[in-house]
C-alpha positions in Angstrom: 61.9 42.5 91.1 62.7 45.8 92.1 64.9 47.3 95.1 61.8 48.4 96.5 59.5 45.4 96.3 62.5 43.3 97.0 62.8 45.0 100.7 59.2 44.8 101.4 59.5 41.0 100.3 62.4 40.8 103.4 60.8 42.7 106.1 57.4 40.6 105.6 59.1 37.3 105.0 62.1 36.9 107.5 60.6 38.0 111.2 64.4 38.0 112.9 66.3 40.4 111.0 68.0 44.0 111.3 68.6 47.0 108.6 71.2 49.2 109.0 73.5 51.2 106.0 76.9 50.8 107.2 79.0 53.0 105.8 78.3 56.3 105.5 80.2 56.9 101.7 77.2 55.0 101.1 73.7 55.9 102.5 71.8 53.7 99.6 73.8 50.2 100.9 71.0 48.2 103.3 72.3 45.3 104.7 70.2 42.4 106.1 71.1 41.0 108.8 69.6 38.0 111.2 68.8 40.1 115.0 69.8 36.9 116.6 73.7 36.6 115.2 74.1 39.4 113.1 74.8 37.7 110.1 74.9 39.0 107.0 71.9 37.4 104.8 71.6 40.1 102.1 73.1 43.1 100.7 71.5 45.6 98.3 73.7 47.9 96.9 74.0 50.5 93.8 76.7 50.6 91.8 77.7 50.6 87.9 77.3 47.7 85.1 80.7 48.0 84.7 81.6 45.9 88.3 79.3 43.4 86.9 81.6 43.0 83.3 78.9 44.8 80.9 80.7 47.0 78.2 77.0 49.5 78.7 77.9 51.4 81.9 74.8 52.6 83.8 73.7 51.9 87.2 72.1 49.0 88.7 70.4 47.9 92.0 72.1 44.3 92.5 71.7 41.6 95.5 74.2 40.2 97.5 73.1 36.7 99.1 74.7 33.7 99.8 74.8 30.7 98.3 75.7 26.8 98.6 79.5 26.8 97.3 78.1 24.0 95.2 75.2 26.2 93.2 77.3 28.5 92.5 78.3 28.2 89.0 74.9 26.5 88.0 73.7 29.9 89.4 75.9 32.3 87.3 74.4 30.8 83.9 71.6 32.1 84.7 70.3 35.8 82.9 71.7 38.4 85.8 73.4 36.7 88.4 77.3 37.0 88.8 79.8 36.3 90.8 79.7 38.4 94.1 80.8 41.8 93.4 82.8 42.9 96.7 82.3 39.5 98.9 83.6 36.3 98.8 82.9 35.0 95.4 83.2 30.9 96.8 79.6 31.7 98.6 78.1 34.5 97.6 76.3 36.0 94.4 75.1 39.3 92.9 71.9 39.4 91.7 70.7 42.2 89.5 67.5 43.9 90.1 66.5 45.2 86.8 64.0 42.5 86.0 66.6 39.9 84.5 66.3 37.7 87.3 62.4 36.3 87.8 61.0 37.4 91.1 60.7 33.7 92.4 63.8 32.7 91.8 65.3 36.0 93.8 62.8 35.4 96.8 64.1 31.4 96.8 67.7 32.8 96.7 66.9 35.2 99.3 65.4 32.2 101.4 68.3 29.9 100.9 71.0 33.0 101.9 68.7 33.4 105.2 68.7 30.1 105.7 72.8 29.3 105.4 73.2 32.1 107.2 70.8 31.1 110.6 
């Protein structure tokens, strides 16, 4: 899945949320956010392989999404998913979006952070 298909997956799929790009160092950050709390659900972000541990330094749209502290690890043997680059690495994951990852399993991850995050 790509960044693109990826946020026309959210704003079709999950009525109560918010966009916004935080920081202004970086204008390609979206966060997702629930309208009702403000929670963080998702994160997309650019940055290099190198965050990520690859030796090949290039850059990558990931996902940031929470997950259940106890899918974690079973998570991170998976092709493209890490531990969180930048959050709390306990409950969240970074997911790359350069087609490592199958699209259903990123939109169940997605739906599981929305949901832990309600």
């Amino acid at each position: 899945m790509i960044r693109e298909d990826l946020e026309t997956y959210i704003h079709n799929q999950f009525e109560d949320t918010t966009t916004n790009t935080p920081w202004t160092r970086f204008p390609h950050y979206k966060v997702y956010r629930h309208q009702s709390n403000h929670k963080w659900f998702a994160l997309v972000m650019n940055i290099t392989t190198d965050k990520l541990g690859w030796s090949n330094i290039r850059p990558i749209d990931v996902l940031n999404i929470k997950c259940e502290p106890t899918m974690i690890g079973a998570f991170r043997k998976e092709p493209g998913i890490y531990a969180a680059y930048h959050m709390n690495k306990a409950n969240w994951l970074t997911v790359s979006l350069d087609g490592s990852v199958p699209t259903e399993r990123i939109k169940m991850l997605l739906d599981m952070s929305y949901r832990l995050t309600k």
